[in-house]
KEVEX-732833 format. One line per field, with one value per residue (C-alpha): residue number from 1; y negated, x negated, z negated. Coordinates in pm, 1 decimal, always signed. Each point is the difference from the previous one (the first is absolute). Layout:
// KEVEX-732833
num c(NUM;...)
v c(Y;...)
u c(X;...)
w c(Z;...)
This chain:
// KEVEX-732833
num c(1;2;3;4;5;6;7;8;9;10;11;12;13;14;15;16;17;18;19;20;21;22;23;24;25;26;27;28;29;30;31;32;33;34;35;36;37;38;39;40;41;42;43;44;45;46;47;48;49;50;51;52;53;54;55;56;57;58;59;60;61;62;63;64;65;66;67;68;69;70;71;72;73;74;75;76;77;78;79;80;81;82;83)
v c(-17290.5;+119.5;+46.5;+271.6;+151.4;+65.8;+151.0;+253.2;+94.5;+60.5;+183.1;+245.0;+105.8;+41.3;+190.7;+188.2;+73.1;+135.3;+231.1;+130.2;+68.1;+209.0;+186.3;+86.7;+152.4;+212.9;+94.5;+140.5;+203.1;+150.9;+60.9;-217.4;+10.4;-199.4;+373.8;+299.4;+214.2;+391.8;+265.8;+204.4;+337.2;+348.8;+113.3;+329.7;+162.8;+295.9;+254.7;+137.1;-307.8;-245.1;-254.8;-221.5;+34.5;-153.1;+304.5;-58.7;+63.4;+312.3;+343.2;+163.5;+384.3;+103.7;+278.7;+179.5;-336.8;-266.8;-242.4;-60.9;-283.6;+13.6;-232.8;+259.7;+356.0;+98.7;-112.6;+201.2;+324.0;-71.7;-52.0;+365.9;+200.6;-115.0;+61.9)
u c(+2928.2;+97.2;+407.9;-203.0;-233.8;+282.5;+301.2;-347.9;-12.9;+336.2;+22.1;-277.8;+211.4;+309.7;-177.6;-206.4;+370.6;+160.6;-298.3;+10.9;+368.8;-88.7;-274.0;+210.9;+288.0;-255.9;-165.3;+310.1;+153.7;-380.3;-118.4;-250.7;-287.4;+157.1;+12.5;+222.6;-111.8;-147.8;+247.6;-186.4;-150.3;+14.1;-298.9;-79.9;-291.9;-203.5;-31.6;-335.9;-236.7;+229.4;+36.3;+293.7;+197.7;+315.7;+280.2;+70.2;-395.2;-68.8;+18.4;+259.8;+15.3;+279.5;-56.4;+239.8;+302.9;-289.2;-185.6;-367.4;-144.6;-330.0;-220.8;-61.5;-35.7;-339.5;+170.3;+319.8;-185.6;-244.4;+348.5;+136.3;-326.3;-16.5;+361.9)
w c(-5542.9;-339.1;+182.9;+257.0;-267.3;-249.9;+280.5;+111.6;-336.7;-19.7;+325.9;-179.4;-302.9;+210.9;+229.0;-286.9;-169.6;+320.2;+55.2;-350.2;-25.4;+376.3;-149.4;-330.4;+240.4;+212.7;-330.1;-144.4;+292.5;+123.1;-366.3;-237.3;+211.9;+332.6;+175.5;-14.3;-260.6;+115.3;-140.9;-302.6;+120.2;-213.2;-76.8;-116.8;-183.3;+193.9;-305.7;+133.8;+49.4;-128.4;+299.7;-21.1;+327.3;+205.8;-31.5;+383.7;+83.0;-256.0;+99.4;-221.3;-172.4;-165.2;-254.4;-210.3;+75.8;-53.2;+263.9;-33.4;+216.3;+136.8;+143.8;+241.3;+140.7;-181.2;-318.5;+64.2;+84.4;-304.3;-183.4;+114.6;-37.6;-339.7;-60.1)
């Protein structure tokens, strides 16, 4: 009885073992939290209400060779009346 217990035991930690070494292989080519990590997104500041925005989503104005980003339209035209 002792013979079974022990080799079920033993079947465990080799099991346990294989699974961890699987797990530390998918952990390092997906990233450290066991999925592939999101790429980092720009953000930019709107300089009228102050709304931190994704540079792909904004609404951009270029005055005088610089780029403002705006949350959105009303904040663009408040931008250029106040310019």
């Amino acid at each position: 009885m002792i013979r079974v217990i022990l080799i079920g035991v033993l079947m465990f930690l080799i099991a346990r073992a294989f699974w961890r070494v699987v797990d530390g292989i998918m952990e390092g080519i997906t990233g450290a939290s066991g999925r592939p990590q999101p790429r980092p997104v720009k953000l930019v500041r709107d300089p009228v209400c102050g709304t931190h925005v994704p540079v792909n989503a904004s609404v951009a104005l270029t005055v005088d060779g610089t780029t403002h980003y705006f949350c959105s339209e009303a904040c663009r035209d408040r931008f250029r009346r106040a310019s």
